[in-house]
N, CA, C and O of each residue as an XYZ file, in Angstrom:
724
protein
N      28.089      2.605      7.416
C      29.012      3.738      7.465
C      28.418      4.914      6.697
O      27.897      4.602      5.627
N      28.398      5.914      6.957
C      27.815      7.284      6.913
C      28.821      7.985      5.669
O      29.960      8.295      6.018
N      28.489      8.189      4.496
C      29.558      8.972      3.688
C      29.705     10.195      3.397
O      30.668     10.605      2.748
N      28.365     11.250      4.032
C      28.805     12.274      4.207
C      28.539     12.906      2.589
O      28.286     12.032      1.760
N      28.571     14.168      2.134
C      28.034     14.673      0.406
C      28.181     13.825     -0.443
O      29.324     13.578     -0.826
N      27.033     13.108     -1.002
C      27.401     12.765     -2.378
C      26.409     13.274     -3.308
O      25.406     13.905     -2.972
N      26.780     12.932     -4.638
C      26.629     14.068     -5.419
C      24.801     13.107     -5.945
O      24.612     11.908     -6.149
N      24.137     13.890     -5.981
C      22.943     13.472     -6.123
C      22.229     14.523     -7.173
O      22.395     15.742     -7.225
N      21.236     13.548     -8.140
C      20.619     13.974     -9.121
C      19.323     13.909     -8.765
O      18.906     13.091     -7.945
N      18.202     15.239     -9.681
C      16.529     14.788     -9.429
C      16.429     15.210    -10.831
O      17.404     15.178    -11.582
N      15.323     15.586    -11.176
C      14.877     15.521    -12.525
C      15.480     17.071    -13.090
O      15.879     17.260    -14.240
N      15.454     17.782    -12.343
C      15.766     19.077    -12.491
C      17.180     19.634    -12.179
O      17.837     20.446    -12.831
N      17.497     18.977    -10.984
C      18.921     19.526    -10.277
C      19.679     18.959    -10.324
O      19.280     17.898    -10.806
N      21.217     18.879    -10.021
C      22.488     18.296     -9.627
C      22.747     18.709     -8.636
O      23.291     19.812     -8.679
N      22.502     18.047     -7.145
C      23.461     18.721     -5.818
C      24.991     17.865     -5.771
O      25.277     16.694     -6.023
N      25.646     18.815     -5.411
C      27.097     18.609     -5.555
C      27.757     19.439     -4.368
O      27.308     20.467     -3.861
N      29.037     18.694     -4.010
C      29.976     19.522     -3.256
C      30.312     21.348     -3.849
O      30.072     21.801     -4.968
N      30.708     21.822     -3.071
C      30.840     23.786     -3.348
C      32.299     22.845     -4.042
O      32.847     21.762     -3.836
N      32.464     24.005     -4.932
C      33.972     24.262     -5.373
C      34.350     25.617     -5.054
O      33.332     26.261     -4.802
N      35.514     26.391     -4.952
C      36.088     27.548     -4.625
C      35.402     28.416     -5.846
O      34.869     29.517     -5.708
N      35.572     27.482     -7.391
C      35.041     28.400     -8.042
C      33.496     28.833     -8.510
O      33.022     29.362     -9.516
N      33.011     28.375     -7.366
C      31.252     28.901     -7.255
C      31.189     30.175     -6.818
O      30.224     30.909     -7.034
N      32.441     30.575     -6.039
C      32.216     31.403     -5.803
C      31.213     32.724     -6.177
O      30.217     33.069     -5.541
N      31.712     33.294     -7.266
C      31.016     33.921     -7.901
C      28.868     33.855     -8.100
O      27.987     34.660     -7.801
N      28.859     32.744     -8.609
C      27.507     32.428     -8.133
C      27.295     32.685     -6.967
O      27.158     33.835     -6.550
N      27.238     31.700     -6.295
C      26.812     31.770     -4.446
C      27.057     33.231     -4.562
O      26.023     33.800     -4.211
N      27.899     34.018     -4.875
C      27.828     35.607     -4.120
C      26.631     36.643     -4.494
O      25.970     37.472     -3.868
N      26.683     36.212     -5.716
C      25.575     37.195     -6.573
C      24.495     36.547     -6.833
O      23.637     37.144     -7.483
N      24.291     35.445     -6.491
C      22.839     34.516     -6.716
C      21.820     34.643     -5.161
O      20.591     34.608     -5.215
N      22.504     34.772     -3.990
C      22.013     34.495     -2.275
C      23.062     35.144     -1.561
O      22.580     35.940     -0.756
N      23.972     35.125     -1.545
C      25.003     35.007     -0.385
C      24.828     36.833     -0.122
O      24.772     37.362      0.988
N      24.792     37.250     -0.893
C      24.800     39.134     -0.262
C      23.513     39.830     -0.660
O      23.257     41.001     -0.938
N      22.579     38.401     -0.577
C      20.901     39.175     -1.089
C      20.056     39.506      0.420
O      19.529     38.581      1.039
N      20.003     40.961      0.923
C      19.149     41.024      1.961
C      17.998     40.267      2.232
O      17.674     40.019      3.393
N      17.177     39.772      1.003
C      16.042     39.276      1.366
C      16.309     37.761      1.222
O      15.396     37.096      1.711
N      17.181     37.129      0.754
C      17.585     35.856      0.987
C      18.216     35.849      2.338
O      17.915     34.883      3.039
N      18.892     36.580      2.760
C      19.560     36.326      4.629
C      18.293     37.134      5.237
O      18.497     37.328      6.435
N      17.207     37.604      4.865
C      16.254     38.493      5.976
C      16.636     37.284      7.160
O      17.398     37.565      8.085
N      15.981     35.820      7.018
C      15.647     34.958      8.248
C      16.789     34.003      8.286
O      16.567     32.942      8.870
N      17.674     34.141      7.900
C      19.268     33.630      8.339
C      19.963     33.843      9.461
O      20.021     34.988      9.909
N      20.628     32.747     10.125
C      21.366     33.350     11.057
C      22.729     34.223     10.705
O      23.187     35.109     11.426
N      23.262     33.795      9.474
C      23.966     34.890      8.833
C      24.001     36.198      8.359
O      22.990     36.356      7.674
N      24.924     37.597      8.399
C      24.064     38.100      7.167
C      24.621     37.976      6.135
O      25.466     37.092      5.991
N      24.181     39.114      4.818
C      24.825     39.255      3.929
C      25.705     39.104      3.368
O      25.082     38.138      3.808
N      26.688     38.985      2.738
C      28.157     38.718      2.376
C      28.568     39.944      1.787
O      28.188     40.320      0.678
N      29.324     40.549      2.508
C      29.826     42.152      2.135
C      30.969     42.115      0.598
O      31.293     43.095     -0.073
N      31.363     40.753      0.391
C      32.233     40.819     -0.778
C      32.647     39.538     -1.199
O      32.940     38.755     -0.295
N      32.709     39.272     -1.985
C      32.873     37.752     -2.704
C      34.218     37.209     -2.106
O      34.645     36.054     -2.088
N      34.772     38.388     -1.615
C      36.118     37.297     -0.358
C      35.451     36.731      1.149
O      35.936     35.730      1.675
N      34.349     37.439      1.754
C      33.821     36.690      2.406
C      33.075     35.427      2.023
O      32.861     34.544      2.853
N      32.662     35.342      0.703
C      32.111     33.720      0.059
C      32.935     33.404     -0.136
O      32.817     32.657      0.835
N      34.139     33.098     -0.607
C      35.262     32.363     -0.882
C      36.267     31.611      0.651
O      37.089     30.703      0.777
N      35.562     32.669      1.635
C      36.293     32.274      3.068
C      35.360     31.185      2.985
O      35.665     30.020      2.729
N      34.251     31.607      3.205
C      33.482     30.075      3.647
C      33.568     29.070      2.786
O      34.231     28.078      3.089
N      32.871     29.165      1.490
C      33.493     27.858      1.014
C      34.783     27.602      0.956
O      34.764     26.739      0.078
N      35.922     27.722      1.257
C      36.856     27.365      1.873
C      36.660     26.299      2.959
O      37.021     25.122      2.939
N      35.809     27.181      4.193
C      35.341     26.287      5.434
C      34.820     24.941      4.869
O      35.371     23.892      5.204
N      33.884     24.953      4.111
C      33.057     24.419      3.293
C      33.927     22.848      2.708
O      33.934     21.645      2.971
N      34.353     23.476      2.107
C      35.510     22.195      1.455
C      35.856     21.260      2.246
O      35.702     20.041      2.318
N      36.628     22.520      3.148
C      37.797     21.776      4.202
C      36.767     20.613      4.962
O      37.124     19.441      5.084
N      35.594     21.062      5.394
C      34.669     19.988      5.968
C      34.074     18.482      5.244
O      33.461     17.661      5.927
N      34.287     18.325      4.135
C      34.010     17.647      3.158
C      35.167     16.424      3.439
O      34.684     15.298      3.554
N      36.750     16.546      3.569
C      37.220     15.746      4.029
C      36.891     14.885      5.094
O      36.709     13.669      5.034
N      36.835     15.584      6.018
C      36.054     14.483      7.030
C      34.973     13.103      6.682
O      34.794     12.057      7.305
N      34.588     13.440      5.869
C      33.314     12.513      5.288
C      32.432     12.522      6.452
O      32.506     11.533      7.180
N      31.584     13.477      6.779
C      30.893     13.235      7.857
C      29.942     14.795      7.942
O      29.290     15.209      8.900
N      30.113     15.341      6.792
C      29.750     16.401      6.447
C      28.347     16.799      5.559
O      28.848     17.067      4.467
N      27.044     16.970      5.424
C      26.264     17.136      4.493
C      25.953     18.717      3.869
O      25.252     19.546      4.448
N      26.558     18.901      2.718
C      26.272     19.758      2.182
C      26.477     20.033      1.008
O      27.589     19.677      0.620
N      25.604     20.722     -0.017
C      25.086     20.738     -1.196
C      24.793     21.782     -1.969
O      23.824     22.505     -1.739
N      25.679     21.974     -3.052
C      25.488     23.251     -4.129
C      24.033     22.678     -4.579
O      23.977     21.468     -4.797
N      23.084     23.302     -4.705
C      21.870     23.218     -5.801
C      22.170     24.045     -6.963
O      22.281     25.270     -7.011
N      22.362     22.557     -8.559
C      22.691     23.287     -9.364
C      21.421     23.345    -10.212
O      20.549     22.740     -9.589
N      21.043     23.719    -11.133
C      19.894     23.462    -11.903
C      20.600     22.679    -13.179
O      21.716     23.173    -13.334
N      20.358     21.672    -14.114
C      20.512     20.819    -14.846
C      20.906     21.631    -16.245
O      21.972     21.612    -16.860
N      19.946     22.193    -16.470
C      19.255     22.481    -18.227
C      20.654     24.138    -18.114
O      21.276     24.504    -19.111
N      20.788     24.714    -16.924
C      21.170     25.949    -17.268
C      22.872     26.139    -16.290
O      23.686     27.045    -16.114
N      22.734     24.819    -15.904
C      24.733     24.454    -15.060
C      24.876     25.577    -14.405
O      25.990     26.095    -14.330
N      23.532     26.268    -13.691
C      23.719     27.598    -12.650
C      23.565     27.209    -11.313
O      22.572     26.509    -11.112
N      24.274     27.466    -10.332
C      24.437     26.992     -8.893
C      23.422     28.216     -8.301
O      23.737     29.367     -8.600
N      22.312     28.019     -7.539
C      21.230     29.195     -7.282
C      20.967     28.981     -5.792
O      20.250     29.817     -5.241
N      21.458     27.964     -5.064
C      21.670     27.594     -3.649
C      22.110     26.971     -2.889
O      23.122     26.788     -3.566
N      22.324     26.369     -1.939
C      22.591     25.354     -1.054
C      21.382     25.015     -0.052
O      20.553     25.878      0.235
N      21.315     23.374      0.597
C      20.678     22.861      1.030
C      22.129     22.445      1.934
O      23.263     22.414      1.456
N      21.748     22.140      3.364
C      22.615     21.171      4.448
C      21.976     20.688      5.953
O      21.189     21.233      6.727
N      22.603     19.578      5.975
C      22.519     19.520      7.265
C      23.177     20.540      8.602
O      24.380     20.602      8.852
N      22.168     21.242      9.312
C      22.765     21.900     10.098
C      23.159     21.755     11.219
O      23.938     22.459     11.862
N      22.372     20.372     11.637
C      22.617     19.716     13.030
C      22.286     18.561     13.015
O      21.220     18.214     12.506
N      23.166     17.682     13.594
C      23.674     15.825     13.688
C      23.531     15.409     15.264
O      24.436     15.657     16.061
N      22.475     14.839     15.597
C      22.183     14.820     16.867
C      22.683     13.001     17.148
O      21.882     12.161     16.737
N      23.672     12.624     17.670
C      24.167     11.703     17.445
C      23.313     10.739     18.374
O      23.252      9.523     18.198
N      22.565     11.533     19.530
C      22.074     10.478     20.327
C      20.903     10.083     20.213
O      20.464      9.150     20.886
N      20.073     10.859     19.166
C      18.793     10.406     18.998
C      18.510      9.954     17.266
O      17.468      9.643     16.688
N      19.862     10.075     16.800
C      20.524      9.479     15.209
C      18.953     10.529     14.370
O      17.951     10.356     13.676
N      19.699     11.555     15.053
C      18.484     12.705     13.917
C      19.117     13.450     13.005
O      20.272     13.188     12.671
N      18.268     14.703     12.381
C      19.708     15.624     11.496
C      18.534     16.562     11.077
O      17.361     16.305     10.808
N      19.238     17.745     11.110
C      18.039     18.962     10.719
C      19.049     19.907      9.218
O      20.235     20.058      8.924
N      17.894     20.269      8.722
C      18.445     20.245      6.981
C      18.236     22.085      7.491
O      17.518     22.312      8.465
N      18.697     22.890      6.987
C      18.382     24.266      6.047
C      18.763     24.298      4.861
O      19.347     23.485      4.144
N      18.304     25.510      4.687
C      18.320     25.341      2.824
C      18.531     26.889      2.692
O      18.611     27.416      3.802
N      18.669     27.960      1.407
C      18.429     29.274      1.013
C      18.424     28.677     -0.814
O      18.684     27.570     -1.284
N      18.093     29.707     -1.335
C      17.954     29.679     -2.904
C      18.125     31.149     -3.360
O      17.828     32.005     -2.527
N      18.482     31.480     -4.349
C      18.708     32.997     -4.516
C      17.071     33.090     -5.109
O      16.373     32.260     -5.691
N      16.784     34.701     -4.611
C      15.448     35.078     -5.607
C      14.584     34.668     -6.519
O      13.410     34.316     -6.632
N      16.036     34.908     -7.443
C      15.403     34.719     -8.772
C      14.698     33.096     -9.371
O      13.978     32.803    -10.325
N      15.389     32.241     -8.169
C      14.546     30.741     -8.687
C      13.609     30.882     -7.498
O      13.766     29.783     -6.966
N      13.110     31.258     -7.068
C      11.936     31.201     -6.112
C      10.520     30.774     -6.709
O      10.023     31.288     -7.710
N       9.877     29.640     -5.860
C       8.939     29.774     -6.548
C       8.575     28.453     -7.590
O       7.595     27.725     -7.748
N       9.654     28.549     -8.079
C       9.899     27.253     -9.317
C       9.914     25.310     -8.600
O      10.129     24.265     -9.214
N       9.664     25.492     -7.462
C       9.761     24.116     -6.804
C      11.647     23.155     -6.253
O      11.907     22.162     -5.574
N      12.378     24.027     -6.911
C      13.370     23.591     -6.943
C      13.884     23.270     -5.067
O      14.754     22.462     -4.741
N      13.433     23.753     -4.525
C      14.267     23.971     -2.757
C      13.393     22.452     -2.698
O      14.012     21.403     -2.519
N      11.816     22.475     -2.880
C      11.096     21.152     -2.735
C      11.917     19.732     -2.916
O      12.195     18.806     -2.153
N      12.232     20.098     -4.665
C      12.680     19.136     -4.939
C      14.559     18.548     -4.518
O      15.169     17.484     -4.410
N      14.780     19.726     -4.426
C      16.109     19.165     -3.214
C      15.896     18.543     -2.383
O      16.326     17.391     -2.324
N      15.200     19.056     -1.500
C      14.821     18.289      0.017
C      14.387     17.118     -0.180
O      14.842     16.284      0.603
N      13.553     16.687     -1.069
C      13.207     15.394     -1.229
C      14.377     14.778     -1.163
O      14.909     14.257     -0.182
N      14.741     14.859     -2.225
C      16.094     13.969     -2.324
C      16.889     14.133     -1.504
O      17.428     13.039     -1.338
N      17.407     15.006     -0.722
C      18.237     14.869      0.073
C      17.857     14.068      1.410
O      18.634     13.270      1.935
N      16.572     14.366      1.910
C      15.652     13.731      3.016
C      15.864     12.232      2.464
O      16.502     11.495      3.215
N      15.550     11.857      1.627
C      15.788     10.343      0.763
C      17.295      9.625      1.365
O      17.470      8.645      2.089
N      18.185     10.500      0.773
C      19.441      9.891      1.135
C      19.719     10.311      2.210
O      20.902      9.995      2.083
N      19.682     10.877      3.461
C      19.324     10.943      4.620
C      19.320      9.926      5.471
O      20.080      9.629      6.392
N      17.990      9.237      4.873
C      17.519      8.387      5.311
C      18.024      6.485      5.001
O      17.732      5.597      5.802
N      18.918      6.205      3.487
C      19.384      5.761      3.577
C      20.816      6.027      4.138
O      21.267      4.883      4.179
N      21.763      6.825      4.577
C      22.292      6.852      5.333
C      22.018      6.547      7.012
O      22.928      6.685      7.829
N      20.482      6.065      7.443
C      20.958      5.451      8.584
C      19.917      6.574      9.491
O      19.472      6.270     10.597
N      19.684      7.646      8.942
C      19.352      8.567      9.986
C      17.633      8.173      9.958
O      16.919      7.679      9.086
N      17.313      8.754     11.660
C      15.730      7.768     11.728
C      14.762      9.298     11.897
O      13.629      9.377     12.372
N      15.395     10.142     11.488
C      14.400     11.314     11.548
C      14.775     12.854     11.029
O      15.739     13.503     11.435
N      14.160     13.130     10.406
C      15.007     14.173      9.296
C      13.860     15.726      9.586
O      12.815     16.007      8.998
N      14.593     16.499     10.728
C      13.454     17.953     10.900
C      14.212     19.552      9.909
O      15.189     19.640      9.164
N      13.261     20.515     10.350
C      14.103     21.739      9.766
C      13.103     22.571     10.449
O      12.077     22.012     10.837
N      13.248     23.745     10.637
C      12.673     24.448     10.701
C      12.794     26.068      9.973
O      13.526     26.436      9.054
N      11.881     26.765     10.690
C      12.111     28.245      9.844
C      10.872     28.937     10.566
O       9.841     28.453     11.033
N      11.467     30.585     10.470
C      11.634     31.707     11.122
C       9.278     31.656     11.165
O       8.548     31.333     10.228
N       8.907     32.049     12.409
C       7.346     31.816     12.285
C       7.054     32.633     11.018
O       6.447     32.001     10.154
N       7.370     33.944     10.721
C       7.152     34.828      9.875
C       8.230     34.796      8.016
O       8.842     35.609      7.323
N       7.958     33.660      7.983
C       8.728     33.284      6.729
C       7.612     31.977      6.334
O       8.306     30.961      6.287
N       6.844     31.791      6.177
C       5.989     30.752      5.864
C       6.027     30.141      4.525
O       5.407     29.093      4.342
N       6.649     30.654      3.635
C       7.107     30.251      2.235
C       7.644     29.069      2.629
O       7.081     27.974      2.597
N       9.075     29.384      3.114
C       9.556     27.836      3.608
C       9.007     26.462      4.619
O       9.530     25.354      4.734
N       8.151     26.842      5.070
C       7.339     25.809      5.476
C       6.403     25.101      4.740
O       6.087     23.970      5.108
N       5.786     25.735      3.496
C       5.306     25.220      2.394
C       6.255     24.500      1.741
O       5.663     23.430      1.599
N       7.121     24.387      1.341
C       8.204     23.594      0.949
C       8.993     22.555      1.688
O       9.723     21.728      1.142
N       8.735     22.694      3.278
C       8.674     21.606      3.939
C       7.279     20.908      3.128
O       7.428     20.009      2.300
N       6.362     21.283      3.376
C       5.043     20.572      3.265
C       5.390     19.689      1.859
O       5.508     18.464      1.892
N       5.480     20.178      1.098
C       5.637     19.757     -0.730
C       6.648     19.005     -0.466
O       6.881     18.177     -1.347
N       7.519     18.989      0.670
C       8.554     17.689      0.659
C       8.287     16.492      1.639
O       9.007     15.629      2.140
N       7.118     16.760      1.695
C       6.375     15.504      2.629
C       6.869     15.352      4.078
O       7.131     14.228      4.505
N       7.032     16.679      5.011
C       7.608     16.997      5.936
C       6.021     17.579      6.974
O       5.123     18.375      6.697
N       6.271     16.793      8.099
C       4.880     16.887      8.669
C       4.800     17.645      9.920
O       5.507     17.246     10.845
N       3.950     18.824     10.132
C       4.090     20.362     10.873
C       4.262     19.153     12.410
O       3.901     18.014     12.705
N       4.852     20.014     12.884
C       5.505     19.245     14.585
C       4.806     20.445     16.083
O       4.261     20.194     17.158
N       5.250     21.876     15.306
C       4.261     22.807     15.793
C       5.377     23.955     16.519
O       6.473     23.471     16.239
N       5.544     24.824     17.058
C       6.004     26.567     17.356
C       6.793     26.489     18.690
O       6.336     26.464     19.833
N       7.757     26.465     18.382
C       9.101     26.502     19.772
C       9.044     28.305     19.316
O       9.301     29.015     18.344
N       8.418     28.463     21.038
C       8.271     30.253     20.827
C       9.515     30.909     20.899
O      10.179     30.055     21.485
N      10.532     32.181     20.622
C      11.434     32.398     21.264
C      12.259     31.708     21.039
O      12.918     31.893     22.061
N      13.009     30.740     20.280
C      13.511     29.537     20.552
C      14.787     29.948     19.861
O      15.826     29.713     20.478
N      14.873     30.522     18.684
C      15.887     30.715     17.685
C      16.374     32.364     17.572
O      15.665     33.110     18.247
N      17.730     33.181     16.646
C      17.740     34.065     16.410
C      18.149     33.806     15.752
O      18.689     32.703     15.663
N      18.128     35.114     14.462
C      18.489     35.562     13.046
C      18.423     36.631     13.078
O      18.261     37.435     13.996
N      18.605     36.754     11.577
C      18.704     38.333     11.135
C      17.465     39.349     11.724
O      17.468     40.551     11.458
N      16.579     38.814     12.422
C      15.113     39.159     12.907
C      14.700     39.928     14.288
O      13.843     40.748     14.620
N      16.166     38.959     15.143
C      16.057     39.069     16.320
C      15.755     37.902     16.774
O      15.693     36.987     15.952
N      15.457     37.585     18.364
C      14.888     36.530     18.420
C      13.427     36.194     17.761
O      12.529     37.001     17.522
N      13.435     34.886     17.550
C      11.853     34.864     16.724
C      11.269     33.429     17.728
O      11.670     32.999     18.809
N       9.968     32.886     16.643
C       9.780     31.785     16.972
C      10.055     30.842     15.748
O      10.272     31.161     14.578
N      10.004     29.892     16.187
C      10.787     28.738     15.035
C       9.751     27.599     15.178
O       9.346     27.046     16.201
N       9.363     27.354     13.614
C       8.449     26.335     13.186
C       9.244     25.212     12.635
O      10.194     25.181     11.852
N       8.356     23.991     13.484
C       9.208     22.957     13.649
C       8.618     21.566     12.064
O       7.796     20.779     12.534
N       8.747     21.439     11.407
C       8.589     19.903     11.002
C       9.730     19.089     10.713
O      10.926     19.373     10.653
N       9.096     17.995     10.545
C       9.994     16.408     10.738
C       9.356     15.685      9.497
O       8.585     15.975      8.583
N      10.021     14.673      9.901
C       9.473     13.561      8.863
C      10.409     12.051      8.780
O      11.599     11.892      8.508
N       9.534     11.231      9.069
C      10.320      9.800      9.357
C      10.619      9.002      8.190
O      10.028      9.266      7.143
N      11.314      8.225      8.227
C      11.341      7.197      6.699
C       9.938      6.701      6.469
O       9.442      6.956      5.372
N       9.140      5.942      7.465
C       8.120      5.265      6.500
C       7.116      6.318      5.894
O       6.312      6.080      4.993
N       7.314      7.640      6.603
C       6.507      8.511      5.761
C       7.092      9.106      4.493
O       6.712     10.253      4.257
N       7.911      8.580      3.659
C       8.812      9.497      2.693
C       7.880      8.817      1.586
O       7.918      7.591      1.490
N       7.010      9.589      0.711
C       6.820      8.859     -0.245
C       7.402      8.200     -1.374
O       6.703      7.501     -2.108
């Protein structure tokens, strides 16, 4: 049986369910940073009542138990600086594709890496037999962080996706359980 967010630790982070009162973070950390939504299918968040709508959404999905998604908090400083989720549950080929954002200012620091690990981890003991993500061709940062999460290049669905960009092309990796180190 599939349980859907649980709250998971790495050496650095705490991922946890959103609360209403993250709000504030999530708004001013990513959620209304142009260059954090440049390659989002979202944009910006024009006002901390549009972050509070969604995590709202957010919550409400959490009941279900069938839901993956994850405040990234950092440990040492109890600051919420992103989210990681599953964005798509492909029931017939028992797959699941992760995105992620991080605000700015932790960029860089390994932290999105070290989410994904762990989350790809429990993923995978939940049952699922193949864990992909992709991202925008012209955003290559995040594909390095696939890489550092032991996520193996699959290769360029041209045209395939849109975002804040327009249509783009979308870089594909995966990664199976026996490859998880």
């Amino acid at each position: 049986m599939r349980h859907g967010t649980a709250c998971l630790e790495t050496e650095c982070l705490i991922l946890r369910e959103f609360k209403i009162e993250d709000a504030d973070d999530m708004y001013h950390h990513w959620a209304n940073d142009e260059k954090v939504t440049r390659y989002l299918t979202w944009p910006p968040h024009q006002s901390i009542e549009d972050t509070k709508q969604l995590l709202s959404s957010w919550i409400q999905s959490y009941e279900k138990g069938d839901s993956y998604n994850w405040g990234i908090v950092v440990k040492d400083k109890s600051t919420l600086i992103g989210n990681i989720s599953v964005t798509n549950i492909d029931h017939k080929t028992n797959t699941v594709e992760i995105g992620y954002c991080i605000g700015q200012a932790y960029w860089g620091h390994g932290y999105v890496a070290e989410a994904l690990k762990e989350v790809i981890s429990y993923l995978f003991k939940e049952g699922y037999d193949l864990v992909r993500a992709r991202h925008d061709k012209n955003n290559p940062h995040s594909g390095r962080v696939m890489q550092k999460a032991g996520m193996k290049y699959e290769g360029i669905l041209r045209k395939s996706a849109k975002n804040n960009q327009g249509v783009v092309d979308d870089v594909v990796y995966s990664i199976l359980p026996e490859e998880l180190e």
